[in-house]
N, C-alpha and C positions, 0 to 999 in steps of 0.2 A: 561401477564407477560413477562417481557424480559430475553434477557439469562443473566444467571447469572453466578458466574466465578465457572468451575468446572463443566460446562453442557457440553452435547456433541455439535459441532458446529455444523449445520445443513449440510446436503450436499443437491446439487443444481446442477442442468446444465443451463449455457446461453452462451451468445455469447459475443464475448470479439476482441477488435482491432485485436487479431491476430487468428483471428478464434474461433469454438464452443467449448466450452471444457464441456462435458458429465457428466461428474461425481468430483463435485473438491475437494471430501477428493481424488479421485483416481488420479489428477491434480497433490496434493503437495508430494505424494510417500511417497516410503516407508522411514521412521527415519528419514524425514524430517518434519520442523517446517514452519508454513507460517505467512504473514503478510496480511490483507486487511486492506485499508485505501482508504475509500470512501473522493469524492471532489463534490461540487455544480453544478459546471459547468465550462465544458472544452471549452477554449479560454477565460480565465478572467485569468486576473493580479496574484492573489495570489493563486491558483491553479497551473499555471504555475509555480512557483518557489519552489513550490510543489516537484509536478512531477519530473521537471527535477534535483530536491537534492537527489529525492528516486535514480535518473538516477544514476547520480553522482557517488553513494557510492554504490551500487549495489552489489558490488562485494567483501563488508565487510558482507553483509547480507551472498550470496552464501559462503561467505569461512564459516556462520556460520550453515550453510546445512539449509536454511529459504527460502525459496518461496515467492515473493513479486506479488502481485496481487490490480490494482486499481479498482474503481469502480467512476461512475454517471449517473445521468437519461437520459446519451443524447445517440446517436444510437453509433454500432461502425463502422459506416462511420463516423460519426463528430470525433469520438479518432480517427481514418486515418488520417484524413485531421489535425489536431490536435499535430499529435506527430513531422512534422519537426518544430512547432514554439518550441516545449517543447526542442528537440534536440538543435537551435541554440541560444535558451537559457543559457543551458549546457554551450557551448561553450565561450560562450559571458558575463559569469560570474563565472568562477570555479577559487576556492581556487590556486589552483595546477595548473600543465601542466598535472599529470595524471588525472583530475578530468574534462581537457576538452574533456576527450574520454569517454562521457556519455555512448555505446556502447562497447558492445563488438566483435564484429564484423566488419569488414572494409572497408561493403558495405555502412554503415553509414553517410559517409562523400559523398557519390555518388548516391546521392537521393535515395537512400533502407531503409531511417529512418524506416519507419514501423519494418521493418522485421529482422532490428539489436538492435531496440530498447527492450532494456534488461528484460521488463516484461509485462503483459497484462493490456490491460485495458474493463473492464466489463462492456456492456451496459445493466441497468437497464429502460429502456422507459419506461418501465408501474409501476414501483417503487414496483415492486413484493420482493427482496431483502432490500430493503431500509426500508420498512414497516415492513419485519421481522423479520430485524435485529435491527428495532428500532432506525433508523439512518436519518428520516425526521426531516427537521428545520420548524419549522412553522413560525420560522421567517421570510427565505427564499425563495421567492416563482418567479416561471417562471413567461413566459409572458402573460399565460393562469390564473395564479394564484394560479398553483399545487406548494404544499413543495416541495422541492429541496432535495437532500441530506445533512447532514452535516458533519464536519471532521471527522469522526468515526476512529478507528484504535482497532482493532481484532490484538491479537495473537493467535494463534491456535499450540499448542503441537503436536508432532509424533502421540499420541493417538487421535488426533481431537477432543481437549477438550480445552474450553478456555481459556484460561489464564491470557490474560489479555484484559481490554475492556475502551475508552477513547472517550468523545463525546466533541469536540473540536463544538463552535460554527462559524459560516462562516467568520466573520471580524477577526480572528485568526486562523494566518496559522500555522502549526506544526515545532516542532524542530526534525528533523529524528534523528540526533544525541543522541538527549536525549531517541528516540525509541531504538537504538541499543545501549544503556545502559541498558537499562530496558531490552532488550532481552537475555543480557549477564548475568543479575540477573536471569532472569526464568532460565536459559540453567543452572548455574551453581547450585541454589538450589534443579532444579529438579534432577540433581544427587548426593547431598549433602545434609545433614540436618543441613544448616548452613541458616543466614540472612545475608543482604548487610545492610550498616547503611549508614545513610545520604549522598547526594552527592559522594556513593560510586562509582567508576569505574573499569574495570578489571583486573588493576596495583594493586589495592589495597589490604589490610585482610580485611577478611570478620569476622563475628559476628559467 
């Protein structure tokens, strides 16, 4: 049985582009809210444009005290080797002039991608995560012929409860955008006993 919305999210330790992290309800802190959104595989076309949108906008999630966190099967030396094409991606396709500083940081631009780039990325190799979380595509498969991950996106609540859960097939990349809508819905219901109606946004009334 997979988790269902209003279960506790599991806690876990592994290892991630920027090092081990031990315990990851103790990762997202206290009264803060996280995001995981797992990808196929890192260095392909729609992954990348992925990645570098969650890059992008980063800092709409942090101003919403949310925790962004990736995930795929490959190690996190391939996410090292991985993050300067994600960063000059960034670059080489943003909305804005603020949106080309995927970073926050200003070692970024000076080959320290790694270590400026604005959140982790989680290696799952043995798809210990991915199986139970219920985020294998059997459509997807390496070169060996194991399931791959697929677009998954976890919200997890201050309390480490889930909130919300989205299973994006591999040939459809995500719209971040419409994530941090939907995040603005849970942040404002969970402190409100109101509803958002259709195509609502945070300008809007709500229900």
């Amino acid at each position: 049985m997979g988790l269902k919305l209003g279960d506790k999210f599991p806690d876990f330790k592994c290892d991630t582009s920027h090092g081990p992290i031990e315990s990851f309800h103790q990762w997202i802190g206290e009264g803060n809210w996280a995001i995981l959104f797992s990808h196929p595989a890192d260095f392909t076309p729609v992954c990348t444009t992925e990645l570098a949108r969650v890059a992008q906008i980063h800092e709409k999630f942090e101003a919403k005290k949310t925790k962004l966190i990736a995930l795929s099967c490959d190690s996190a030396d391939t996410h090292r080797k991985w993050i300067p094409d994600i960063v000059a991606y960034c670059r080489n396709h943003s909305k804005t002039s603020e949106e080309c500083k995927p970073c926050s940081k200003s070692g970024c631009h000076e080959g320290k991608e790694v270590e400026a780039f604005p959140y982790p990325i989680i290696a799952d190799e043995q798809r210990v995560l991915a199986t139970q979380l219920g985020m294998l595509d059997p459509e997807e498969k390496d070169a060996a012929g194991i399931p791959l991950a697929a677009r998954a996106v976890f919200i997890v609540d201050p309390s480490r409860l889930l909130k919300l859960s989205i299973l994006y097939p591999a040939t459809t990349g995500r719209n971040f955008d419409e994530i941090l809508r939907v995040l603005d819905s849970l942040q404002l219901t969970a402190q409100k006993k109101v509803a958002t109606p259709a195509d609502w946004k945070a300008s809007f009334h709500f229900i």
